[in-house]
N, C-alpha and C positions, 0 to 999 in steps of 0.2 A: 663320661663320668657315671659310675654305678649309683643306681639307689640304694640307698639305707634300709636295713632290713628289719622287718616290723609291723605295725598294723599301721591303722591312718592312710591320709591320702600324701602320698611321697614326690617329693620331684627334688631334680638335681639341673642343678646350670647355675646362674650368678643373677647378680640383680645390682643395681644400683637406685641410693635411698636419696630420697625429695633431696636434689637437686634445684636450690634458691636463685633465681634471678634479678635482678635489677628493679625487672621490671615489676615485681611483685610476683609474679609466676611462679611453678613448681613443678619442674618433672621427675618420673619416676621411669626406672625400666626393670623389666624382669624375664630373664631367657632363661626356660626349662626347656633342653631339648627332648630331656626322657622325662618321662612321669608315669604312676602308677593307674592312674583311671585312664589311659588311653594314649595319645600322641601328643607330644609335647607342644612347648607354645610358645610366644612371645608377644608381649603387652607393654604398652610407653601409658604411666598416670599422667595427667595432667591435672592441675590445681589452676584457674584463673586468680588473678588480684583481687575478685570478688568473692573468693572460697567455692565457685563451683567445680566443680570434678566431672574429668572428663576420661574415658577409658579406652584406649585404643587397640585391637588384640588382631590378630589373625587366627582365629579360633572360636567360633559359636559361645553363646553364654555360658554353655552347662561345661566345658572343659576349659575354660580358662579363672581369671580373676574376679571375673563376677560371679562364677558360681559361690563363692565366699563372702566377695566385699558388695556386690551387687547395689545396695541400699543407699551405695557411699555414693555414686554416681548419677551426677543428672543426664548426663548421655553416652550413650555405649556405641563403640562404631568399631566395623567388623570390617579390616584392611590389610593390604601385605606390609610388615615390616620388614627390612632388610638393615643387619649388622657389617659392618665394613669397618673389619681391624685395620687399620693403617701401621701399628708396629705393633709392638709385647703390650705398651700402653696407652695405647691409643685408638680411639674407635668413633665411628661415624654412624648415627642412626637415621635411616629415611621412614616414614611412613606415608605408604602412596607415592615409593617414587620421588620423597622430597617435595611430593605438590603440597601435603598437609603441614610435614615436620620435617625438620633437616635438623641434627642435634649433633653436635662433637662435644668429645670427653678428650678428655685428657689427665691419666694418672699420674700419681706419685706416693712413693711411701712417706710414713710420718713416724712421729715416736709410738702412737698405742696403734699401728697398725705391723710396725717392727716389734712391738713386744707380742700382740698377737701370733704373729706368721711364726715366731721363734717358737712360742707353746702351742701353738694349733695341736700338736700332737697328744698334746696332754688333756685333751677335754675328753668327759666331762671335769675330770678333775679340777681343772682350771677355770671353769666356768665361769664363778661366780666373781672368781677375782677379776678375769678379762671382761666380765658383761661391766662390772662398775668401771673399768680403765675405757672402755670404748663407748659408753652413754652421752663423753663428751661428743664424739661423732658422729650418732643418731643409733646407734646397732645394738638393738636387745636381745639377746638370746633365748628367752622365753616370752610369750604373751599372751593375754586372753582376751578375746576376740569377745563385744558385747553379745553375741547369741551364748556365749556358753563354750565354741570353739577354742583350742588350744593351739597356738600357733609357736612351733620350736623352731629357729636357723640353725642350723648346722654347717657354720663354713669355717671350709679348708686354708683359707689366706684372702685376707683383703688390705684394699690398697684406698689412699685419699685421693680423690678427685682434688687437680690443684688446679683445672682450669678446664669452663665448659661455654660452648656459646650454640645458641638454638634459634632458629627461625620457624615461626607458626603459624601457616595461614599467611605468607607476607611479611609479617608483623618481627621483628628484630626485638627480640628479646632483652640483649645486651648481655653482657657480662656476670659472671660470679654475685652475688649480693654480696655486700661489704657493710656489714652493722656495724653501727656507727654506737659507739658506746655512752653509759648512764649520762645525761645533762650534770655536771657538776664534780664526777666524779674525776678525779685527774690522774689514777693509777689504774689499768686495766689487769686484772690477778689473768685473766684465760682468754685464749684468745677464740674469738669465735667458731664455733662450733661448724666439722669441715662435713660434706655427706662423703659416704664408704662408696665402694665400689666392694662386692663380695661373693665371692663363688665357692660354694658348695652344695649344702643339700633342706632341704625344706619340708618340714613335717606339720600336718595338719589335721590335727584327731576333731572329730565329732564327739556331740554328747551321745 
């Protein structure tokens, strides 16, 4: 997958967004096999039920996720990941081997990831309209980053995670999180909110 041509710091590959479990937990993943500052990468977030954050990369500080979110993490730990497609939509995450994390996905399309993939072509034109169809699924196409950074996505087609199960350190995760809707309320208008699975390309200007 080519980079995007331009200034900033560039990478291309796919990512998948916080990932809710059961158990309170939150994973995240991001595979850049090319990038513009050096050799590409791959990093799994983790989020505990207590809100700390944890960042797992196969990449020293200064070329991976921390060289940006660094501040967000109480602990950073430097490890081989390995991805394991099992078909078109489905894929298995180990970090260490599976000794630390074992993580399966499993995708599927939905309605604003089908209206997506049909205009991808048409961005930026379409931008604005698909950033608000897709906020239901976590995926913002622009953002700014508290130091002043400018963070843009650029993806080609993304898909809904319809089903993911993770083991951490031992620890079974469980299932998909299933929020359980307002006390009182008896009609639900949206149904809760799904994470993306999305690949393309990633821009990240400095001031």
């Amino acid at each position: 997958m080519p980079l995007p041509a331009g200034s900033g710091d560039r990478y291309a590959g796919y990512a998948v967004l916080d990932v809710r479990f059961a158990s309170g937990d939150v994973l995240a993943l991001r595979r850049f096999p090319v990038a513009s500052i050096g050799i590409g990468y791959t990093s799994v977030w983790h989020r505990a039920a207590d809100g700390e954050w944890t960042l797992f990369a196969d990449v020293p500080r200064t070329l991976g996720c921390a060289r940006y979110f660094g501040d967000l993490f109480a602990h950073a730990v430097v490890a081989p990941i390995r991805i394991d497609w099992r078909g078109p939509r489905s894929l298995v995450v180990e970090v260490q081997s599976g000794q630390i994390l074992k993580w399966r996905l499993d995708l599927t399309s939905s309605a604003a990831t089908t209206v997506f993939n049909a205009a991808a072509g048409c961005l930026p034109t379409a931008s604005k309209v698909l950033d608000v169809a897709l906020k239901l699924g976590g995926l913002r196409l622009t953002d700014h980053l508290p130091d002043g950074m400018r963070l843009r996505a650029l993806p080609e087609a993304v898909w809904a995670v319809n089903a993911s199960r993770a083991r951490l350190r031992c620890r079974d995760l469980g299932g998909l999180r299933s929020d359980v809707g307002i006390p009182g309320r008896r009609i639900e208008l949206w149904r809760p909110r799904r994470s993306l699975f999305a690949a393309g390309a990633l821009v990240i200007d400095t001031p």
